[in-house]
C-alpha positions in Angstrom: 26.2 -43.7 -6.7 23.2 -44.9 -8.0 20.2 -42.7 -8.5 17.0 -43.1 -9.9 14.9 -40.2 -11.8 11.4 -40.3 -13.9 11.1 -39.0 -17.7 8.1 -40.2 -20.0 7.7 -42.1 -23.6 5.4 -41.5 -26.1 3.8 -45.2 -27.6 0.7 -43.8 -30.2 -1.5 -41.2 -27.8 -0.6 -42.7 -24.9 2.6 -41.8 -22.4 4.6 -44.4 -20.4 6.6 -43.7 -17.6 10.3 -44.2 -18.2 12.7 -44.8 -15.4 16.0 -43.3 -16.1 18.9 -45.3 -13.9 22.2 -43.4 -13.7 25.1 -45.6 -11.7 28.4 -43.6 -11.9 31.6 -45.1 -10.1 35.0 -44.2 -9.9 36.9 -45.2 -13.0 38.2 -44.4 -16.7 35.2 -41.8 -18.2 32.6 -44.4 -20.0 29.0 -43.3 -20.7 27.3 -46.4 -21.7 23.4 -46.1 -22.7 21.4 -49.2 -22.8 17.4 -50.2 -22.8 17.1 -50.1 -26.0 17.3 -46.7 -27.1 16.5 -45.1 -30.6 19.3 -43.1 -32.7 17.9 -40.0 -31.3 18.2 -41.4 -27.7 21.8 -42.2 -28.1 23.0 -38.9 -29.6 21.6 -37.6 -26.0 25.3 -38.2 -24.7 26.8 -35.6 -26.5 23.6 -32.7 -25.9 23.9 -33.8 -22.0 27.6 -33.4 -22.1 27.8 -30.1 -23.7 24.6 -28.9 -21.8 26.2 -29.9 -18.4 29.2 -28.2 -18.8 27.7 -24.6 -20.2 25.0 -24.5 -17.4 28.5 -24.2 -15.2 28.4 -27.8 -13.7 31.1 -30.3 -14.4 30.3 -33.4 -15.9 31.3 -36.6 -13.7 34.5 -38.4 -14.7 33.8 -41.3 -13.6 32.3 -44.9 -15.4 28.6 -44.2 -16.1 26.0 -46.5 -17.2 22.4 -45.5 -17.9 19.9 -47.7 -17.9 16.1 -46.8 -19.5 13.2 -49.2 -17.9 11.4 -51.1 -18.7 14.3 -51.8 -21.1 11.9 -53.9 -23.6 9.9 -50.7 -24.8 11.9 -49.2 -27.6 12.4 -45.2 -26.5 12.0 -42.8 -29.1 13.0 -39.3 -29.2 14.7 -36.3 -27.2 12.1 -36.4 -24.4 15.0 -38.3 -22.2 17.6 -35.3 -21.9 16.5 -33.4 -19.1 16.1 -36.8 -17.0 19.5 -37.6 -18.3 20.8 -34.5 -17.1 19.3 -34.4 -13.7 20.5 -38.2 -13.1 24.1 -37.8 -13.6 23.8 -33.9 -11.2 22.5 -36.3 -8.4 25.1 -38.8 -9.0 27.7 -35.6 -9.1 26.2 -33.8 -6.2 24.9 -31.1 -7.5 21.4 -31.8 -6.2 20.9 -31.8 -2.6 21.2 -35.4 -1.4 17.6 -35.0 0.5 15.8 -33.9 -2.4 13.1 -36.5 -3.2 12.9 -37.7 -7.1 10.0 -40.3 -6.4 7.0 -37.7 -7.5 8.9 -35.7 -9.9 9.0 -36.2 -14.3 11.4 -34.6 -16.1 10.9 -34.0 -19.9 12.6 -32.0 -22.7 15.2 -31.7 -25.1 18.2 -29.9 -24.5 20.3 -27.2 -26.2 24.0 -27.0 -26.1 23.8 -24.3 -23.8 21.7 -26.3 -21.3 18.2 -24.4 -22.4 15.0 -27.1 -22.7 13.8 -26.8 -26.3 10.3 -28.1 -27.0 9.1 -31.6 -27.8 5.9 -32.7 -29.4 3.3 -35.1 -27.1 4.0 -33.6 -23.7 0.4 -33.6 -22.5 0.0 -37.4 -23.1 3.2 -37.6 -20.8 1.6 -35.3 -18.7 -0.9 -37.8 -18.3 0.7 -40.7 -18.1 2.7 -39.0 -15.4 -0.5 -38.0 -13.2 -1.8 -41.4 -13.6 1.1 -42.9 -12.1 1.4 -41.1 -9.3 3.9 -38.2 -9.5 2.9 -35.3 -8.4 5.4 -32.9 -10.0 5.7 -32.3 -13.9 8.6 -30.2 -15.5 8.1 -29.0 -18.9 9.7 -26.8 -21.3 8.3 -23.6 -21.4 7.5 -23.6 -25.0 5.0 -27.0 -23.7 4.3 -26.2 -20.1 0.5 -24.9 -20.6 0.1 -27.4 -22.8 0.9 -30.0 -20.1 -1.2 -28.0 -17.6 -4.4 -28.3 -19.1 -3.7 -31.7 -17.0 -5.7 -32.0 -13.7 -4.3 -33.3 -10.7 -0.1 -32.5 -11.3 1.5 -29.3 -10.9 3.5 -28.6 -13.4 6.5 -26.0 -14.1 7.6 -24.3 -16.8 11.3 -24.2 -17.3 13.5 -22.5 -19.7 17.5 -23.8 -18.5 18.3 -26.9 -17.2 20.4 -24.4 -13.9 16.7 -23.1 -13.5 15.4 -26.9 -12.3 19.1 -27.5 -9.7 18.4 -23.9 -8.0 14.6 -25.3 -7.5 15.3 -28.6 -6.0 17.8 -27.0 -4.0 15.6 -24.5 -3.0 17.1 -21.4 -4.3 15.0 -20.1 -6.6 11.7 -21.9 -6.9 9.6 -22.0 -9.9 6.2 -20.8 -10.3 3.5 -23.9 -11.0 1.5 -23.0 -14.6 -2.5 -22.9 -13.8 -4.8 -24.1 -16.6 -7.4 -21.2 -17.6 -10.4 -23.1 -17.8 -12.9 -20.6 -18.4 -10.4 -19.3 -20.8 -11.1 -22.2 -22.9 -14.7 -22.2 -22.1 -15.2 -18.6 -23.5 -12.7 -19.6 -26.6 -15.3 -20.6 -29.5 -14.8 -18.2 -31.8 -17.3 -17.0 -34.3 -16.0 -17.8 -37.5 -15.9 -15.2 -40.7 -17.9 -18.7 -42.6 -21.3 -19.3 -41.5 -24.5 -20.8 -42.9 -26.3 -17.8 -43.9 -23.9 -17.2 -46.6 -25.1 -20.0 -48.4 -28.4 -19.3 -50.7 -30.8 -22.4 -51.7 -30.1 -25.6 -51.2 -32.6 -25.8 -48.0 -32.9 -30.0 -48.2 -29.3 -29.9 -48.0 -29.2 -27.8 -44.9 -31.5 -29.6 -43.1 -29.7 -33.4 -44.1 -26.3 -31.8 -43.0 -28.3 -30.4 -39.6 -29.4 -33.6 -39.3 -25.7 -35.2 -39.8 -23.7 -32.3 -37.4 -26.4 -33.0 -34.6 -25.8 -36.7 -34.7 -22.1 -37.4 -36.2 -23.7 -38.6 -39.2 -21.4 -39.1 -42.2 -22.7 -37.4 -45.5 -22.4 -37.6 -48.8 -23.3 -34.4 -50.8 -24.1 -35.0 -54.9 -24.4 -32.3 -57.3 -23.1 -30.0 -60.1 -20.3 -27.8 -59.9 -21.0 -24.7 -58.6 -24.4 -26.0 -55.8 -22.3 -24.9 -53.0 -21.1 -28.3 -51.8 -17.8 -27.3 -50.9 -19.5 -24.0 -49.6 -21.4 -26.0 -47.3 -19.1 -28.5 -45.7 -16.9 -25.6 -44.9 -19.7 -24.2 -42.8 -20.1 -27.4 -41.2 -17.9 -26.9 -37.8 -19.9 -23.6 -37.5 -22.8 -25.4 -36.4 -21.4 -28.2 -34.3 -21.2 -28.1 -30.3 -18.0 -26.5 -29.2 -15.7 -28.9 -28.0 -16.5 -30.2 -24.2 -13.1 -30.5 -22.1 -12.4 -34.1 -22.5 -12.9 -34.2 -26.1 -10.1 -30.9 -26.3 -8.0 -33.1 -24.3 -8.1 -35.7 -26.8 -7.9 -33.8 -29.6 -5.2 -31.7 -28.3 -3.2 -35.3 -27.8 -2.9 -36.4 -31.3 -2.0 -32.7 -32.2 0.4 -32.9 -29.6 1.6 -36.1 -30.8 1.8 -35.3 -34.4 3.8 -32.1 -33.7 0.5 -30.2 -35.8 -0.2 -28.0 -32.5 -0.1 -24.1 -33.7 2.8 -21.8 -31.7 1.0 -20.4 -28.6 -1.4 -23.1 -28.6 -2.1 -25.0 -25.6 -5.6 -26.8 -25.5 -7.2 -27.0 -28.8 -10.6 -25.6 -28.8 -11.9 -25.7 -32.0 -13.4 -28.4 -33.7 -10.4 -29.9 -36.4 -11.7 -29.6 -40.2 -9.4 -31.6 -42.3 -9.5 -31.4 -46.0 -6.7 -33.8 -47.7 -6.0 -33.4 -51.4 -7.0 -36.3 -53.6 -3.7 -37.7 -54.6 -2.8 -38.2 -51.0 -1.6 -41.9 -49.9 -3.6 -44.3 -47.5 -0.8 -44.1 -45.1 -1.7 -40.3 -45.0 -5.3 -40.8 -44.4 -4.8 -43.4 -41.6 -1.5 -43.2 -40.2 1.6 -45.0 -40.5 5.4 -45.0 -41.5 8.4 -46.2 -40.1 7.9 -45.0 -36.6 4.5 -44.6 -37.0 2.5 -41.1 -37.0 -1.4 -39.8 -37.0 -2.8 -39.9 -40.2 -5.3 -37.5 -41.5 -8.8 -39.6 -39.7 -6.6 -39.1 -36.4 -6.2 -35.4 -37.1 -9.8 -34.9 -37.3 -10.6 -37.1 -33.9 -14.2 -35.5 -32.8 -14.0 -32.8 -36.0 -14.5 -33.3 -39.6 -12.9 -34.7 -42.2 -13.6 -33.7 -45.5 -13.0 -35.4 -48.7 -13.5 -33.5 -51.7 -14.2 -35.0 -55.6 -14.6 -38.4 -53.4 -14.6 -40.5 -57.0 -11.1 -39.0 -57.4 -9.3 -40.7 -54.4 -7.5 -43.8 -55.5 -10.0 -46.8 -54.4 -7.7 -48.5 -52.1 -7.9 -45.0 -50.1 -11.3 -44.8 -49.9 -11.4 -48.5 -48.9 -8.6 -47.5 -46.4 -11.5 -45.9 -44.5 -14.1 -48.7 -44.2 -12.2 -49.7 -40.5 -11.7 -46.4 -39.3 -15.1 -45.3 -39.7 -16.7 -48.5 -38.5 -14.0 -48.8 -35.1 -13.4 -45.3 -34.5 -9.7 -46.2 -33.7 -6.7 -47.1 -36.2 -4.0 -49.8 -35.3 -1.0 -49.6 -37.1 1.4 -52.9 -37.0 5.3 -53.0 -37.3 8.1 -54.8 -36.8 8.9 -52.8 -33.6 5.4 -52.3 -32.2 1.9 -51.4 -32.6 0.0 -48.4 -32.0 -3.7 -47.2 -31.7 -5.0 -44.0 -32.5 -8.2 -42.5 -32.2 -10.6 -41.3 -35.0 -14.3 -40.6 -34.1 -14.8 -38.3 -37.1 -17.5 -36.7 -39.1 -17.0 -37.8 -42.5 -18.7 -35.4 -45.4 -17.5 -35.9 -48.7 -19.3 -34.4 -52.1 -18.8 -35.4 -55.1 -19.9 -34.6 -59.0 -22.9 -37.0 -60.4 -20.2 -37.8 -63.4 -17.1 -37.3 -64.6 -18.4 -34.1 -66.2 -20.2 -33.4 -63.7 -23.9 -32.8 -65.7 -25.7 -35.9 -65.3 -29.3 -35.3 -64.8 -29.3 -31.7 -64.8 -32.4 -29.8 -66.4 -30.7 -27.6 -68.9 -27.3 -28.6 -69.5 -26.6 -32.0 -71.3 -24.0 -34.8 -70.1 -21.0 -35.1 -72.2 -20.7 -38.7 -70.7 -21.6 -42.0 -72.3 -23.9 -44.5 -70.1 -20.9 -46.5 -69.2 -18.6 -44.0 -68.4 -21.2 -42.9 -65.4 -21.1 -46.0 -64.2 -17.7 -46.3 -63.9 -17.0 -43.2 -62.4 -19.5 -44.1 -59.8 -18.4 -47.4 -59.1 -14.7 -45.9 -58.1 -16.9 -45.5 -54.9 -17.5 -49.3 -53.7 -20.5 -50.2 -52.3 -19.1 -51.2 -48.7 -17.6 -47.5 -48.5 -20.9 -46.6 -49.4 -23.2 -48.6 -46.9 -21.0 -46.4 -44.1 -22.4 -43.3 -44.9 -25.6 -42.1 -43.1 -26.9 -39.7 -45.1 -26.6 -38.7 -49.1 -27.9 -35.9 -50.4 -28.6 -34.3 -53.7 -27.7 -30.7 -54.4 -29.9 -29.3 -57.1 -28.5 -26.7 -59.3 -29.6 -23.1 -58.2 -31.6 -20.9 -60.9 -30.7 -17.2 -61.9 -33.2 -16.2 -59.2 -32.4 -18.1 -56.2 -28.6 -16.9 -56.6 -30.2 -13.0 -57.3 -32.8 -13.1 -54.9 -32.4 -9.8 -52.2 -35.0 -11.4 -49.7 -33.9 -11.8 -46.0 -31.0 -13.8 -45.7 -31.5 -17.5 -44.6 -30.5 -18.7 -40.8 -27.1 -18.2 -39.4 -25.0 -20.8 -38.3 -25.8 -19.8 -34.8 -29.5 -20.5 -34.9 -28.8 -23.6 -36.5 -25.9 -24.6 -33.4 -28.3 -24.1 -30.9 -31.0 -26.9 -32.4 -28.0 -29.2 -33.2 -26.3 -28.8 -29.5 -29.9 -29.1 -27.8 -30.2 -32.5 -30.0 -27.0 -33.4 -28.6 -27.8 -32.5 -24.7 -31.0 -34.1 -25.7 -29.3 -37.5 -26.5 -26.7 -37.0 -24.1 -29.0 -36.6 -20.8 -30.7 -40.1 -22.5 -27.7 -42.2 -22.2 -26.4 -40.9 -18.5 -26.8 -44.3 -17.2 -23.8 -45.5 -19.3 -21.2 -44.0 -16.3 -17.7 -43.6 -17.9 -18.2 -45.0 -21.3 -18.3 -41.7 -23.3 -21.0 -41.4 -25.9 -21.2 -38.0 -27.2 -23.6 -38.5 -30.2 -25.8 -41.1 -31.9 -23.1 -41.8 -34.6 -21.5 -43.7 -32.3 -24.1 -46.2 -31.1 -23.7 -50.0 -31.2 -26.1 -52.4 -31.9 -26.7 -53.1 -28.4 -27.4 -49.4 -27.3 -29.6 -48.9 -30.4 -31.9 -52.1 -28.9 -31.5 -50.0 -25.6 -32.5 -46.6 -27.0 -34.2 -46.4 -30.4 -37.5 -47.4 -29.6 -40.3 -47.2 -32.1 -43.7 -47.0 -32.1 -45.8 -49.3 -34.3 -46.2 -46.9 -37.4 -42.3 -46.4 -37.6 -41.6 -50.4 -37.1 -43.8 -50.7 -40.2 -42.6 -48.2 -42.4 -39.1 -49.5 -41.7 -40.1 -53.3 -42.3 -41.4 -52.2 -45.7 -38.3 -50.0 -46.5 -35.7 -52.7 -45.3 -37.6 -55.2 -48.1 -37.9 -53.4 -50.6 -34.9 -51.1 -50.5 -32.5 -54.6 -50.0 -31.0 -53.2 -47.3 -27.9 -54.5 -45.6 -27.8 -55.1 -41.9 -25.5 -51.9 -41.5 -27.9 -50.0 -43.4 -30.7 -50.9 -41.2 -28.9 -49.6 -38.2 -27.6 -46.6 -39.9 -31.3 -45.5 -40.8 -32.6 -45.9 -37.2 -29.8 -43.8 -36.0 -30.0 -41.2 -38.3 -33.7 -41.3 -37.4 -32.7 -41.5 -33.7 -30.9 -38.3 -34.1 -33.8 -36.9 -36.1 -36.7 -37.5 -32.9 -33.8 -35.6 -30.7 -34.6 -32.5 -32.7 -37.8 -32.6 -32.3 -37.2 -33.7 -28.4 -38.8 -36.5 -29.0 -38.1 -39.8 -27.1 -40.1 -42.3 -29.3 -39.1 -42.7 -32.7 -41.9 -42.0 -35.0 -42.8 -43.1 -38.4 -42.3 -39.3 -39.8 -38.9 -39.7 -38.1 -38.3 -43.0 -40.0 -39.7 -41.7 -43.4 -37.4 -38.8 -43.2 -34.4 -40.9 -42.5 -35.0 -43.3 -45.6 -34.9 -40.4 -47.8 -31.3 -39.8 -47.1 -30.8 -43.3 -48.5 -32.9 -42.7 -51.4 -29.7 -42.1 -53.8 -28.8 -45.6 -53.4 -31.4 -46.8 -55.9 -31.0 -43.8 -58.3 -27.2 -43.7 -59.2 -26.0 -47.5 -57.4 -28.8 -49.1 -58.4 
């Protein structure tokens, strides 16, 4: 008896469908696997076997061949079990011969004693499962509300394989999960960090405003102890909580790296990653043998913070040039390639020198002339030209960090300009249909022409700056969108010439330490 049953892959963020095709005749006992299967895959024989037999079915003696199409994808993983199971229980008769498989996905990994143990990227099948048509999605229950933050597909939870034959056989039906979505509407949670914390550095607050309302990248230079750190912390205190869609996204590289919390179904915080500096380029942008989100993935529509910046090793930095400029990742191997997303925030800080004193008012550098300039140059100027905004930190006298004078705004006051700024530039670009732009950071040169108009003062001012500066073409766009982003905060749909003079000034450092 041949019979026919639906499961899902996992190929980067995306899920495939995966038809599982059991054919059991009478004969010598043979279970032979084939459509190019992965070592984990293959071992499902044995976890099916044992399963079938202690969830009080008996496994079919008989000469089996399973087939998983399209057989020239490679399959990766325990996701396959269940289906497995449920295909040779229809070929035994254990399912009711009426019961219809064609709008039905099974998923999981199964125990010994026939429970479904949890696998990691079940909402990307979820959603390759919707988009194909089925209508009826069975989940672990460790992944279930996971999978039913999916619109569209009703999805159970299941905790034994038995729990899935009584169902389809209608003896005990299981209850569809529902997706609390004003749960995750009323889930931004204040945060014990916030902005107010932070004395001084006002320029800075305003330039990382500035960045957070647009998806700017920054780059924040200063002595130890200005609050650099301090401040990028606070950063995804004052950006827009996370819409649906972009939770959905975010939640799919989480789900797919295996990074999603216990309990945790539909991320709604914004990620803030902060890798250590001896980390590898393969864990900044994804990669290995079966290939895996790296750290620009995990922080899709957060923030990614890099720390000492100078101290990465170069060809890390330089690791980042694509990422930032595509907003996706493709990593190439022998058995396939993959795409992940990466629309990040980057902010990075770093010291003005090695020892960290160069140029301040009291304290002397230790460093020699050359040994400045090398320590900058660890930073190349293409990796450079990608950042928006940079930033000086000044250090903070005795009574700035004394001072007992009302404290300075709160990250909430200072959300509430940057998400307006957003809505603002949002509301502007509503005739782009389903291409998703959520902030100015991610504007092409065609949809600057289309929405960075100037008025005559700020054309000039930015003719004079692009000459004498020696700007770079990428420069030149990245000052009229920082300036873009600047005119939404003041609501403003022209770009004026305060707007553009504001904006150079973030590029100012280029001259003073690159120069």
């Amino acid at each position: 008896m041949l019979s026919k049953i639906y499961s899902a892959g996992l190929l980067g963020i995306d899920g495939f469908i995966v038809t599982v095709e059991c054919n059991a005749k009478k004969g010598l006992f043979r279970f032979e696997l084939v459509g190019l299967p992965d070592l984990a895959v293959k071992e499902a024989k044995e976890r099916v076997f044992t399963a079938c037999e202690n969830s009080g079915y008996r496994f079919p003696v008989a000469d089996i061949t399973v087939n998983l199409a399209p057989a020239d994808k490679r399959k990766e993983g325990s996701a396959f079990d269940v289906a497995l199971l449920m295909g040779l229980l229809r070929s035994g008769g254990y399912i009711h011969s009426e019961v219809d498989f064609d709008d039905k996905c099974f998923v999981g990994e199964l125990s010994l004693s026939g429970e479904l143990r949890g696998i990691r990227g079940v909402l990307c099948m979820c959603v390759a499962a919707r988009n194909a048509g089925i209508k009826e999605f069975f989940a672990p229950a460790e992944n279930a509300r996971e999978a039913a933050a999916v619109e569209g597909i009703t999805v159970y939870s299941v905790k034994y394989a038995s729990d899935i034959v009584k169902h389809l056989n209608g003896e005990k039906r299981l209850a569809p999960v529902e997706c609390d979505r004003e749960a995750f509407e009323n889930a931004f949670r204040s945060s014990a960090l916030d902005f107010s914390d932070v004395k001084g550095q006002s320029a800075a607050k305003r330039a990382i405003e500035i960045a957070a309302a647009g998806g700017h990248n920054i780059l924040l230079i200063g002595p130890p102890g200005t609050g650099k750190s301090m401040l990028a912390k606070r950063i995804p205190t004052i950006m827009p909580p996370l819409t649906f869609d972009e939770a959905i996204e975010v939640t799919k590289v989480h789900s797919v790296a295996g990074t999603l919390s216990e309990g945790v179904s539909l991320l709604s915080q914004r990620p803030f990653r902060s890798p250590h500096h001896t980390m590898s380029s393969v864990s900044l942008v994804g990669g290995g043998a079966n290939p895996m989100p790296g750290e620009v993935s995990l922080a899709h529509n957060g923030v990614l913070f890099l720390d000492e910046l100078p101290e990465f090793p170069k060809q890390v930095t330089d690791a980042l040039r694509q990422p930032i400029e595509d907003r996706t990742v493709t990593i190439t191997r022998a058995s396939g390639r993959v795409t992940y997303p990466c629309s990040f925030m980057l902010v990075a800080a770093m010291n003005p020198c090695r020892c960290g004193f160069f140029g301040h008012p009291t304290k002397p550098c230790t460093c020699r002339e050359g040994d400045v300039k090398r320590y900058i140059s660890k930073i190349s100027g293409p990796m450079l030209d990608r950042i928006d905004i940079q930033i000086e930190l000044p250090s903070l006298s005795y009574d700035d960090l004394s001072s007992n004078s009302a404290p300075t705004e709160s990250s909430a006051e200072i959300r509430e300009r940057v998400t307006h700024a957003r809505a603002f530039a949002i509301a502007r670009m509503d005739d782009l249909g389903d291409r998703r732009i959520y902030c100015n950071a991610q504007l092409d040169s065609a949809l600057i022409r289309k929405y960075c108009a100037m008025d005559d003062a700020a054309s000039a001012l930015l003719r004079a700056a692009y000459d004498k500066m020696g700007m770079s073409g990428r420069g030149y766009d990245r000052i009229i969108r920082v300036a873009r982003t600047i005119a939404d905060i003041d609501s403003s749909e022209i770009i004026r010439a305060s707007h553009i003079a504001e904006a150079i000034q973030y590029r100012s450092l280029d001259k003073k330490y690159w120069g």
